[in-house]
C-alpha positions, 0 to 999 in steps of 0.5 A: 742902044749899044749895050742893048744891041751886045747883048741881043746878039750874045743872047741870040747866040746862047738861043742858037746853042740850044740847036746846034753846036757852036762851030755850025753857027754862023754870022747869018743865023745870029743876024737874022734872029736879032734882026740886025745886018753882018755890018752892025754884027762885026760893028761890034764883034770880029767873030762868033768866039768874041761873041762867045767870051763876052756872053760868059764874062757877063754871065759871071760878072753878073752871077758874082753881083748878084746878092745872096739872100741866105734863105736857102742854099738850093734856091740861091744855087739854082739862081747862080746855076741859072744857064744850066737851068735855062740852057741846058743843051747849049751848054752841052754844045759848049762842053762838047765843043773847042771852047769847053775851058771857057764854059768850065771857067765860068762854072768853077768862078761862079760856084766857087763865089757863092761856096764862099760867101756860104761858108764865111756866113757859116763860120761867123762867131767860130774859132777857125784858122784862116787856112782851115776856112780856106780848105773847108771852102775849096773842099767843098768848090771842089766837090760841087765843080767836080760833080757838075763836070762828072755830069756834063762828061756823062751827058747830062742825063739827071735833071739839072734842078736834081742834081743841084738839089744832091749838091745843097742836100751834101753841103747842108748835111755837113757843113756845120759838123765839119767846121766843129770838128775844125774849132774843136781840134784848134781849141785843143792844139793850138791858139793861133786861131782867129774868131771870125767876127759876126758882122 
C-alpha cells in the first residue's frame, strides 16, 4: 500500500507538469488528483523537491533494469527515452525550472547505460584497447547527451520520436566502421590490446 501510495503522488506529480511549471504546483493539486489528504502526502514526503528527486531516481533505476532485447537500436532508445515520449511538456517545465541539473542527470545516466551496454555488444570478438571501447562509448554518450540538451535549450520543437530516430540512424551509420578503423590501427601498432570475449 505504501509503494502504491509513493508512486501516485510522483506520477501525479509528473501528470501536473505537463500544465504547468513545477514552482506552481502545489501540495493541494497533487492531493486532489491522487485522492489522498496533505497528512498522507507529508506522511511520506517533506515537500514537492522530494517528490521530484524520488520520481526521477525511480525512473532511472527502472530504465538501468530494464532488459535491452538488441533488435533495434530505435526501438530499445524510445523505450529508455520513454518520459520524453510520454511527458514531453513536463520535461520542458523541468529543464526550464531550478531542478534542470536533476532532469539532466537523469538523461545523461540512462543514454549513457544503454550507450554502453550497445557498444560492448558491438565489440565482442573485437581486438580493442580498454581505452578505446571507453572512448568509442563516451563519444557516442556524449553526442547523443548533447544533442538531447541542444533540443530541450531550443525549445523542443522537432518531434521527440524524430530526433531520436537522427540519433539511432547516426550510431547505426558508423558504429561498426569506427571500432574497425580502432582494431586496425591496434593490430599495426600495438599488442596490448584485449579481444573482447563473445559471451
Amino acid at each position: 500500500m505504501a509503494k502504491f501510495t509513493r508512486q501516485a503522488i510522483m506520477y501525479s506529480l509528473l501528470k501536473l507538469l505537463q500544465e504547468k511549471s513545477i514552482d506552481k504546483i502545489t501540495v493541494k493539486d497533487i492531493c486532489e488528483l491522487c485522492e489522498i489528504n496533505r497528512n498522507t502526502f507529508y506522511y511520506y514526503y517533506s515537500d514537492i523537491y522530494q517528490v521530484l528527486e524520488e520520481l526521477l531516481k525511480f525512473e532511472t533505476e527502472k530504465s538501468l533494469k530494464e532488459d535491452q532485447k538488441y533488435e533495434s537500436f530505435y526501438e530499445d532508445f524510445l523505450k529508455r527515452y520513454h518520459l520524453i515520449i510520454e511527458y514531453k511538456k513536463a520535461v520542458y517545465n523541468l529543464y526550464n525550472s531550478k531542478n534542470r541539473d536533476l532532469i539532466l542527470k537523469y538523461f545523461q545516466d540512462i543514454t549513457e547505460d544503454f550507450v554502453e551496454k550497445y557498444v560492448y555488444k558491438e565489440v565482442k570478438g573485437k581486438k580493442l584497447l580498454p581505452e578505446d571501447i571507453k572512448f568509442i562509448i563516451d563519444f557516442y554518450s556524449s553526442s547523443m547527451i548533447g544533442n538531447i540538451f541542444r533540443w530541450m535549450r531550443k525549445g523542443m520543437q522537432e518531434k521527440q520520436e524524430q530526433l531520436i530516430y537522427k540519433l539511432s540512424v547516426s550510431y547505426q551509420a558508423t558504429i561498426k566502421a569506427l571500432i574497425a578503423q580502432f582494431e586496425e590501427n591496434n593490430c599495426k601498432k600495438s599488442d596490448k590490446f584485449i579481444t573482447v570475449p563473445k559471451n
